[in-house]
N, C-alpha and C positions, 0 to 999 in steps of 0.2 A: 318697527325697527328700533325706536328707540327704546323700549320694554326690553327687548333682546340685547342691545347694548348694557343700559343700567344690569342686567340679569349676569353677563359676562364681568362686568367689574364688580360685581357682589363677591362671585365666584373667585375670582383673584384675590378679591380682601380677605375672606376665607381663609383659600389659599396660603395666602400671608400671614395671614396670623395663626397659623395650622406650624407651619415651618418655625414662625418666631415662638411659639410653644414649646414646639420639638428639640429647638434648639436654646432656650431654657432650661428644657428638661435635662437636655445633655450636659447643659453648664454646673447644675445642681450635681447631677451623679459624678459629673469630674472634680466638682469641688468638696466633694464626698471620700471621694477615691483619694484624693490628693490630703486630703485630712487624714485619714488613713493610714495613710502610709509615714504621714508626720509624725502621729501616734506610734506607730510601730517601729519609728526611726529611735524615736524619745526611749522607748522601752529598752530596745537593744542598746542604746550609749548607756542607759542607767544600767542594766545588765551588764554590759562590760566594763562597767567604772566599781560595780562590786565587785569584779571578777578582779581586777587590778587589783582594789584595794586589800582586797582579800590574800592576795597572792603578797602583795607587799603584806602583809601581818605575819605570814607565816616565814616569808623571808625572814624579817625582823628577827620573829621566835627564834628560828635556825638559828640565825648570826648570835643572838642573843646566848645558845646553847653551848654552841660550839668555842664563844667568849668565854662562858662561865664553866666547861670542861679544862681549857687551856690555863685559868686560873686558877684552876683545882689541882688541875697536873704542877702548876711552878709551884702551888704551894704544898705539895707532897714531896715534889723534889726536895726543895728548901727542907722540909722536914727530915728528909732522908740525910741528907746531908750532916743533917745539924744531928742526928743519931750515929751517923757514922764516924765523925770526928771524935 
């Protein structure tokens, strides 16, 4: 009886450390997963902070274009004017 006792709490420790493995294991792959997706969080804000920046440049350019059309135009004007008196 007591060979079958000791034999049952073997079984349990097992047991137990069967589970406390499994649930290791599980802690690794979630901590896995959860990197993962940290990574992939990282990539998309870097992704869309060029996308931003990028869009601001070209704004820039625009504005910068559309500045230097409208000083071309006064200064045509100006010139026209100064031809026509």
């Amino acid at each position: 009886m007591n060979e079958a006792r000791l034999v049952r709490i073997a079984e349990r420790e097992a047991a137990k450390q069967a589970r406390e493995a499994e649930l290791a294991e599980q802690a690794a792959r979630a901590a896995e997963r959860a990197a993962q997706a940290q990574r992939e969080a990282e990539e998309a804000e870097a992704l869309l902070a060029a996308q931003s920046a990028e869009r601001a440049i070209l704004l820039e350019a625009e504005q910068k274009a559309a500045r230097d059309a409208r000083y071309a135009a006064r200064k045509a004007a100006k010139k026209e004017r100064r031809r026509g008196y």
